[in-house]
ZAFIVEX-936448 format. One line per 10 residues: number of its first residue (from 0); for each residue x, y, z of N, C-alpha, C, O. Coordinates in nm, 4 decimals. Each point is the difference from the previous one (the first is absolute). Example, Ala and Ser with C-alpha at 12.3 -4.5 7.8 and 13.67 -1.06 7.14 Angstrom:
BEGIN
0) 1.3190 -0.5690 0.7800 -0.0890 0.1190 0.0000 0.0900 0.1200 0.0000 0.1036 -0.0019 0.0665 ~ -0.1386 0.1069 -0.1385 0.0820 0.1190 0.0060 -0.0770 0.1090 0.0730 0.0509 0.1108 0.0169 $
// end
This chain:
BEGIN
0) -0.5641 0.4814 -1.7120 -0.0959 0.0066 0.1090 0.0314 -0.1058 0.1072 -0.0047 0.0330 0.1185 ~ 0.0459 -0.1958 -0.1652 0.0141 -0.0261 0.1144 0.1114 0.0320 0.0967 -0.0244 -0.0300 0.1169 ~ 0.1752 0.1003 -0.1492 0.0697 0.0576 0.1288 -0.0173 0.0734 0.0476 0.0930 0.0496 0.0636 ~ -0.2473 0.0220 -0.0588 -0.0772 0.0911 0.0780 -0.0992 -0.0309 0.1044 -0.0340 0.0557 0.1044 ~ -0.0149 -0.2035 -0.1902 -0.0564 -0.0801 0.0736 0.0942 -0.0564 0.0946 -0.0380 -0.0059 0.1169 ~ 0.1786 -0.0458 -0.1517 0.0581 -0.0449 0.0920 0.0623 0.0912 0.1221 0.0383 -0.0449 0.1080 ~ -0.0368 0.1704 -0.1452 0.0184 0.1192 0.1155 -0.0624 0.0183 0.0857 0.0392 0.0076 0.1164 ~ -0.1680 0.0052 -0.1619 -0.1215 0.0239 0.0889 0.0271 -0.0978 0.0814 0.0748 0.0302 0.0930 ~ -0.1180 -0.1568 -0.0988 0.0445 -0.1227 0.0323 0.0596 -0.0177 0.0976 -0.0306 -0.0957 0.0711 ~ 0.1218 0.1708 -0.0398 0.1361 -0.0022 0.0882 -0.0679 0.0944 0.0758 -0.0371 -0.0454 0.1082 $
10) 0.0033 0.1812 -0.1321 -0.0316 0.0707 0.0977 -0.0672 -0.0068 0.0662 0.0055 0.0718 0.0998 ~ -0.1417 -0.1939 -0.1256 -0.1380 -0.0550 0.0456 0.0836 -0.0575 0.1191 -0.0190 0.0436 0.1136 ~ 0.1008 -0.1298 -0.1358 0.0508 -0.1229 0.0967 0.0984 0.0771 0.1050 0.0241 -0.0269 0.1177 ~ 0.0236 0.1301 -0.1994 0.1019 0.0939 0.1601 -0.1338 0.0432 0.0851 0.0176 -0.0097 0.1214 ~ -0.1474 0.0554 -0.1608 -0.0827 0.0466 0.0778 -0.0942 -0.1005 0.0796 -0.0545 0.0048 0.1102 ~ 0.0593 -0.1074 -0.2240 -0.0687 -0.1363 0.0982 0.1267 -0.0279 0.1347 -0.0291 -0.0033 0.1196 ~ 0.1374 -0.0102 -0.1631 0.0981 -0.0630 0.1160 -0.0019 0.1159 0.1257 -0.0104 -0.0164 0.1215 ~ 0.0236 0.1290 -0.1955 0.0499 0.1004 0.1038 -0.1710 -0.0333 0.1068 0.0031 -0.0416 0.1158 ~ -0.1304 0.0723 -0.1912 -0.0916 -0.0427 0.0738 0.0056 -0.0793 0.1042 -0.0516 0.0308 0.1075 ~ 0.1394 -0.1843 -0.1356 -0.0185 -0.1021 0.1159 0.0608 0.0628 0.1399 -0.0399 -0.0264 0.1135 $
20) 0.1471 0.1165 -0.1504 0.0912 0.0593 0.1408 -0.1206 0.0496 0.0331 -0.0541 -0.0669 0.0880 ~ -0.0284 0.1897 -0.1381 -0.1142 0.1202 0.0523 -0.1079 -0.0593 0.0765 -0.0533 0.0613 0.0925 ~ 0.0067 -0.2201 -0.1402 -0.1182 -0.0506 0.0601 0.0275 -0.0784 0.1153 -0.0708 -0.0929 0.0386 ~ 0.1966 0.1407 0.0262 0.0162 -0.0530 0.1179 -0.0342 -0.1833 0.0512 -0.0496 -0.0370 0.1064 ~ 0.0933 -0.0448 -0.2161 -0.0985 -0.1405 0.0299 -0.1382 0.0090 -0.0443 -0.0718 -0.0791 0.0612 ~ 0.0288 0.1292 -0.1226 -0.0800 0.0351 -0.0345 -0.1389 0.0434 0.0574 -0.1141 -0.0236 -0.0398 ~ 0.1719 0.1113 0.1708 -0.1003 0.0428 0.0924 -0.0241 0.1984 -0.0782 -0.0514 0.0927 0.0626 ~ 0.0784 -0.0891 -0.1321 -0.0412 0.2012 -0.0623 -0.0404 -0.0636 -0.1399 0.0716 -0.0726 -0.0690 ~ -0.1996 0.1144 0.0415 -0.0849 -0.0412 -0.0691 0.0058 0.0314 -0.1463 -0.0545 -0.0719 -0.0838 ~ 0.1301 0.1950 0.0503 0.0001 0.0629 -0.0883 0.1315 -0.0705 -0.0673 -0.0139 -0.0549 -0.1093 $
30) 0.0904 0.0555 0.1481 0.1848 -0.0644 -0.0249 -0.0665 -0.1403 -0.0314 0.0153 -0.0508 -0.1111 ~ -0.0924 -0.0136 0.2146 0.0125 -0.1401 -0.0738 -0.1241 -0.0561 -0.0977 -0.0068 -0.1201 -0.0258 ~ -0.0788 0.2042 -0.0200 -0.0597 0.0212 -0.1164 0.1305 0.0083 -0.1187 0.0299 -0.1030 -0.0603 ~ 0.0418 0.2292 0.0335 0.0964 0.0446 -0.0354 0.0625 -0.1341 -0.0745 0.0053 -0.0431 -0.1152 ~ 0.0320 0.0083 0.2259 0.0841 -0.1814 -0.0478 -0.0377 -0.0220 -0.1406 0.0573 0.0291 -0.1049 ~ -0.1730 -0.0902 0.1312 -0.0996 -0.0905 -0.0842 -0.0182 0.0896 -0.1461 0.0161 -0.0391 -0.1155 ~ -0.0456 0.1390 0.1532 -0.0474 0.0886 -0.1068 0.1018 0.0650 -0.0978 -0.0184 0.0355 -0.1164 ~ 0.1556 -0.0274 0.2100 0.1409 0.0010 -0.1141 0.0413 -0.1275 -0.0660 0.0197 -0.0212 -0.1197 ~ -0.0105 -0.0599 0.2228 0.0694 -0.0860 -0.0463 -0.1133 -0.0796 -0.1465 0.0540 -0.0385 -0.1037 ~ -0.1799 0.0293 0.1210 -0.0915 -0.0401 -0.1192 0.0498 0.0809 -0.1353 0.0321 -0.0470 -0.1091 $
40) -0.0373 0.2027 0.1588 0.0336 0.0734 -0.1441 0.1759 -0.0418 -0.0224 0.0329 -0.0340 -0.1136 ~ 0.0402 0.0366 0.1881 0.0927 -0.0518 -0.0391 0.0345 -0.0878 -0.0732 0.0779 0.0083 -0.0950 ~ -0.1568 -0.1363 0.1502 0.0000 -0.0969 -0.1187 -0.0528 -0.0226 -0.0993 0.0524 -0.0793 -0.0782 ~ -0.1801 0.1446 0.0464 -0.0663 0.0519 -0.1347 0.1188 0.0573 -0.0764 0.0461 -0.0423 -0.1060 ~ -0.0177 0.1138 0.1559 0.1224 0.0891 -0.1158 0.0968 -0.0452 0.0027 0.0920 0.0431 -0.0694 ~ -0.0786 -0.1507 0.1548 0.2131 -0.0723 -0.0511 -0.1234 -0.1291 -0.1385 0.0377 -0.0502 -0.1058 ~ -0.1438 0.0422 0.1568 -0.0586 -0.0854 -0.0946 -0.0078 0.0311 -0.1314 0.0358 -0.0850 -0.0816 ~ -0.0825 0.2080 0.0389 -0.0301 0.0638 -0.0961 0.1480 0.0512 -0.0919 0.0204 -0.0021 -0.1214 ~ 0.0556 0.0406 0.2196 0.1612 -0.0247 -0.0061 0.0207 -0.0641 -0.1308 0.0281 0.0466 -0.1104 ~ -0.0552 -0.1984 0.1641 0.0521 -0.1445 -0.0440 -0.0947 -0.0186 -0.1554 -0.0053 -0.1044 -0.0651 $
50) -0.0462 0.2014 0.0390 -0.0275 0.0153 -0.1434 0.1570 -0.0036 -0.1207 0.0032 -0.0754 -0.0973 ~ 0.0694 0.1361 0.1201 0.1266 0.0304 -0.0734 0.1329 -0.0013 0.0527 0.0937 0.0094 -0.0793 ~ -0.0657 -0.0230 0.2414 0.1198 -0.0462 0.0757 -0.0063 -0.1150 0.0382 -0.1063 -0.0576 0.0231 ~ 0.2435 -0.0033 -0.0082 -0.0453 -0.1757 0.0369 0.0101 0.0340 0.1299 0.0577 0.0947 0.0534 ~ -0.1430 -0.2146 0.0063 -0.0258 -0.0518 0.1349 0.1390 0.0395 0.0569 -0.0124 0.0961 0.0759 ~ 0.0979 -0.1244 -0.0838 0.1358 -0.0563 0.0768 0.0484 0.1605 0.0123 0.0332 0.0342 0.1135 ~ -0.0269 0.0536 -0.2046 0.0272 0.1155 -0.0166 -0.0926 0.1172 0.1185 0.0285 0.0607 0.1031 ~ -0.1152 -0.0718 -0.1664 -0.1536 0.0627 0.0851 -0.0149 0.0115 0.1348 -0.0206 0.0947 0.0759 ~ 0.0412 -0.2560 -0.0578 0.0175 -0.0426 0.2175 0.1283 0.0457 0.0607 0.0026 0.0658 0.1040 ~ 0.0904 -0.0970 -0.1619 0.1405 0.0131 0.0427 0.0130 0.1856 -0.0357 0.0906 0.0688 0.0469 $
60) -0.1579 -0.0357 -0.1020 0.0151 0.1666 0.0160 -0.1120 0.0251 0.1064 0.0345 0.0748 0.0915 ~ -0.1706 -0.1266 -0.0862 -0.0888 0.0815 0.0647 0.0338 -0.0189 0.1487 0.0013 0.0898 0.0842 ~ 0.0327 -0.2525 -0.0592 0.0436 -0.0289 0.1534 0.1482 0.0283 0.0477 0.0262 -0.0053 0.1202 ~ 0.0553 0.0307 -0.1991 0.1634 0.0532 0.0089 -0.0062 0.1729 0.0409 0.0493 0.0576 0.0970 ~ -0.1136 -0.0140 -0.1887 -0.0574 0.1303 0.0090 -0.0919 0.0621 0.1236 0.0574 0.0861 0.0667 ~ -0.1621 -0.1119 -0.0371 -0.0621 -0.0006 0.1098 0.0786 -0.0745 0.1426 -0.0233 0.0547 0.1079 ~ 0.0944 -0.1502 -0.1087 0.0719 -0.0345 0.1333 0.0805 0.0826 0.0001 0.0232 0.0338 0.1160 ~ 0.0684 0.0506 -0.2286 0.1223 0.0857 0.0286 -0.0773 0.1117 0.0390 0.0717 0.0695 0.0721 ~ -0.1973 -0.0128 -0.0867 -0.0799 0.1672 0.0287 -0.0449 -0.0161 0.1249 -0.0182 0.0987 0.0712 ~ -0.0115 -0.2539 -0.0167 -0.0638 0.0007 0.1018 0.0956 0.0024 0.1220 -0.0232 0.0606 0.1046 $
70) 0.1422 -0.1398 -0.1335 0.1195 -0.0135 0.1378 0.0379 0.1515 -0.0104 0.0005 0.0453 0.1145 ~ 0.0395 0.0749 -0.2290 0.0274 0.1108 0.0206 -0.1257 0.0526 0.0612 0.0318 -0.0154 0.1180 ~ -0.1388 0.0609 -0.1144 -0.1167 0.0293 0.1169 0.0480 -0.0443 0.1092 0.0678 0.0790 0.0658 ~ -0.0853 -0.1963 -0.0221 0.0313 -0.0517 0.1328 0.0815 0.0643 0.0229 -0.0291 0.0776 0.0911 ~ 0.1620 -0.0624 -0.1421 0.1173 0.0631 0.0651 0.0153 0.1714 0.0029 0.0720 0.0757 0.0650 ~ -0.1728 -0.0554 -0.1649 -0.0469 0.2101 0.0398 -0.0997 0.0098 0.0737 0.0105 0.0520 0.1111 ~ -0.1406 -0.1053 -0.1629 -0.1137 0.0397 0.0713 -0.0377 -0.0792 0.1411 -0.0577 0.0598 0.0909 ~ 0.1002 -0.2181 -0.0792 -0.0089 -0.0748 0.0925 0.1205 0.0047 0.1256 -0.0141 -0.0464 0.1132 ~ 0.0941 0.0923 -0.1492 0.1746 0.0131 0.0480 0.0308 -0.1397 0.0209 0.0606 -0.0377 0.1003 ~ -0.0970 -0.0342 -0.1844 0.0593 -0.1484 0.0630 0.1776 0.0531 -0.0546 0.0448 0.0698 -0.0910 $
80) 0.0200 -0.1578 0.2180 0.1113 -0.0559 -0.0416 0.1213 0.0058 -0.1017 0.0316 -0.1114 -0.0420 ~ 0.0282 0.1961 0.0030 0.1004 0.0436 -0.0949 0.1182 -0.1248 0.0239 0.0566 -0.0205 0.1074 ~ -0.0327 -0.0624 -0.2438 0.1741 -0.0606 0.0285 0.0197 -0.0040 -0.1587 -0.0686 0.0342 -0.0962 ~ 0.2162 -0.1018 0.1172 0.0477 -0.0158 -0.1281 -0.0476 -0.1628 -0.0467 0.0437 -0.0550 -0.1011 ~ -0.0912 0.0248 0.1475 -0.0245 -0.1919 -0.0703 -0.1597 0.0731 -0.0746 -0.0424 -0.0514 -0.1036 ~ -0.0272 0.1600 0.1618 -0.1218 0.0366 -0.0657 0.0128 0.0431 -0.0842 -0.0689 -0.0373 -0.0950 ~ 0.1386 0.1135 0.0832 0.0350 0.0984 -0.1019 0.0728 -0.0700 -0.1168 0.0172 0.0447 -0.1134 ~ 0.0168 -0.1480 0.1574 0.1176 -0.0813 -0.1213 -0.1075 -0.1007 -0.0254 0.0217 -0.0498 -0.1105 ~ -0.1219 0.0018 0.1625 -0.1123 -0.0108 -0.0261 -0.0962 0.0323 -0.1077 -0.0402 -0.0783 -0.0860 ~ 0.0106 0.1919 0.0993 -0.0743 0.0752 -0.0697 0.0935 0.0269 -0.1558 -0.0657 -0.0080 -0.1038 $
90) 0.1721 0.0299 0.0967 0.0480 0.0314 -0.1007 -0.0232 -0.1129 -0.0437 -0.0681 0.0046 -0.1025 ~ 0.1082 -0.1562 0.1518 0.0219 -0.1576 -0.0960 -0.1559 0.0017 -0.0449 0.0151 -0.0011 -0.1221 ~ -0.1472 0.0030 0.1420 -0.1084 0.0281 -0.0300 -0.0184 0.0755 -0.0851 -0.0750 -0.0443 -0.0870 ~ 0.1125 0.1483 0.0703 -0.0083 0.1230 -0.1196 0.1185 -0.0605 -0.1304 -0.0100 0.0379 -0.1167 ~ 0.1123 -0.1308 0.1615 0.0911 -0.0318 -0.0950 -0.0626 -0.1233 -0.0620 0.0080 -0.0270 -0.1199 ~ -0.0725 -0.0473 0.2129 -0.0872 -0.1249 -0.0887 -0.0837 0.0159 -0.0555 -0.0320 -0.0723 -0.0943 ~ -0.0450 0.1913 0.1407 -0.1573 0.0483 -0.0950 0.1144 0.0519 -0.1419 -0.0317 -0.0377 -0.1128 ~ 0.1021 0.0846 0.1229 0.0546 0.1038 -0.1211 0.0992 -0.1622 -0.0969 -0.0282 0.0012 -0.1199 ~ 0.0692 -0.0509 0.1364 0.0448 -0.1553 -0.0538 -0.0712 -0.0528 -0.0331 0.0433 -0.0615 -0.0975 ~ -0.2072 0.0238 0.1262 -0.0915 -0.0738 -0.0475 -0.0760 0.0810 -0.1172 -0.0459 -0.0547 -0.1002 $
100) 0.0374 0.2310 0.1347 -0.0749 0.0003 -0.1270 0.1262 0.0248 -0.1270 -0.0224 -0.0008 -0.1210 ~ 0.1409 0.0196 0.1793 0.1308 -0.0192 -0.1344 0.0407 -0.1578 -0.0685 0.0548 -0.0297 -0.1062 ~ -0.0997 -0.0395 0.2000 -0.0269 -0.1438 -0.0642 -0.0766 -0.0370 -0.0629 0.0169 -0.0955 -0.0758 ~ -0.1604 0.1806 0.0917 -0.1080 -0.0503 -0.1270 0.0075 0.1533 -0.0474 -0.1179 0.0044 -0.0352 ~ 0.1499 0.0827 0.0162 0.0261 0.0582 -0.1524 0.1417 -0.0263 -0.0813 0.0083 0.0470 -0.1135 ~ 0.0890 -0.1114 0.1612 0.1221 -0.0881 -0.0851 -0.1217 -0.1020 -0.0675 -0.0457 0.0135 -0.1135 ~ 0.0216 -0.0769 0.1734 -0.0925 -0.2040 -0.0318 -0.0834 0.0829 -0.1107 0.0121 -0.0527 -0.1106 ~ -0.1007 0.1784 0.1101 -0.0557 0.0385 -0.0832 0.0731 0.0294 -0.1363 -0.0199 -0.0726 -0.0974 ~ 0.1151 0.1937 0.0922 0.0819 0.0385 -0.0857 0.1020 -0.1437 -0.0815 0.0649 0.0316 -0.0997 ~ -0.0579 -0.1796 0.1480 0.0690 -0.0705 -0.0399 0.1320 -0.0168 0.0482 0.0814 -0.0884 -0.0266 $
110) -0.0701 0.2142 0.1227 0.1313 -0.0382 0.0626 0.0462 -0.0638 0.1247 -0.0382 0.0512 0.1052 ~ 0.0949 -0.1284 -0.1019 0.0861 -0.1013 0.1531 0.0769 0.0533 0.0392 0.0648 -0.0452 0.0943 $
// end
């Protein structure tokens, strides 16, 4: 249950972030409600998470994870900006989230 919790989690926080673009500074009322109200459940559930994943594992997936879903939006739904330093970017992010949780299931299993 909790890497469901930690899913949700992630998806709370792509919808809280994507929110901050929608509420314009927070002048559209509905988007910047939105914020507050993802990003809270978000952290309830990376919290609830942290029942059975370690901390270090949990953050580094939920915030590695959500910054890599959110720069791909920007770059479909927002059209920001396409290069290769982003994109090589985004992969080193997805390669450190994926190293940190293979480092604590080795440390678990006994292996270095």
């Amino acid at each position: 249950m909790s890497w469901i919790y930690l899913i949700l989690g992630i998806f709370a926080e792509i919808i809280g972030t994507t929110s901050m673009k929608f509420s314009v500074g927070f002048t559209k009322l509905i988007p910047s409600f939105s914020i507050f109200i993802f990003y809270g459940l978000s952290l309830t559930l990376v919290t609830l998470s942290l029942e059975k994943i370690d901390v270090s594992v949990a953050y580094s997936i939920w915030s590695g994870v959500g910054t890599a879903i959110i720069a791909v939006i920007g770059i479909i739904y927002f059209k920001e900006p396409l290069s290769t330093i982003k994109i090589l970017s985004i992969l080193l992010i997805i390669a450190g989230v994926i190293g940190l949780n293979l480092d604590g299931n080795l440390m678990k299993n006994g292996q270095q």
